[in-house]
N, C-alpha and C positions, 0 to 999 in steps of 0.2 A: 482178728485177734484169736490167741489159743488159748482155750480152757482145759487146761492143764488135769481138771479134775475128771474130765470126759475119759483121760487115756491113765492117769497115773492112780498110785496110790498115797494117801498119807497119815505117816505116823509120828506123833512126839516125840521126840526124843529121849525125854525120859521114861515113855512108855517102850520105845524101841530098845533099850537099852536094859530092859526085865528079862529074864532069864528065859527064854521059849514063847514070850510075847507075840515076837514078828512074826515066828512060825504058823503061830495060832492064827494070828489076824490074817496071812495070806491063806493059810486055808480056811478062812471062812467065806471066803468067796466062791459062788458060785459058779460052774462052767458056764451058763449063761453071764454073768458078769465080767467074768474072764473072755469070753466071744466079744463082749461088746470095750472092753477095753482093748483088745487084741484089733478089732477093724477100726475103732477111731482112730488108734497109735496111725495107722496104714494109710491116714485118711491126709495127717499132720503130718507125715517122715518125711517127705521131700521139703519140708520148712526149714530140717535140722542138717549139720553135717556132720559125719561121724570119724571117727580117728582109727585107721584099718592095722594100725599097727607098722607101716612102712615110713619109711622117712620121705617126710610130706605128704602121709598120706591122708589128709584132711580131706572128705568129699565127702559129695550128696550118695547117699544109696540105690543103687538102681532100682526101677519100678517093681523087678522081681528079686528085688534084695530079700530085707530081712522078716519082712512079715509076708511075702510071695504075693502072686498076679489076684489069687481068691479073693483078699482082702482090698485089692488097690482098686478093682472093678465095684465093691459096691460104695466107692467116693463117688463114683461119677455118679 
């Protein structure tokens, strides 16, 4: 099962929707929180598939796609 909260952020919508809000809220995260939402994403991506902009191009991301090899080694 994915825990969504492990890799993502979340904001209300009517709080996202405040004038300079969303800016504020991402930068209030810390590089260490950002590291640690950055290798979970890496841990879940081959779960997802992504859309490369080609026709038909719906596919899984390679191991050294979008978050690189750094990240995919500390899943294992």
């Amino acid at each position: 099962m994915v825990n969504y909260s492990d890799f993502s952020v979340f904001a209300a919508v009517s709080d996202a929707l405040q004038p300079n809000w969303l800016v504020e809220h991402l930068k209030s995260f810390s590089k260490a929180q950002i590291d640690m939402f950055q290798r979970n994403m890496a841990c879940v991506q081959p779960m997802f598939e992504y859309e490369n902009g080609y026709p038909g191009g719906i596919e899984p991301i390679p191991s050294d796609g979008a978050y690189g090899k750094k990240f995919i080694r500390s899943c294992l």
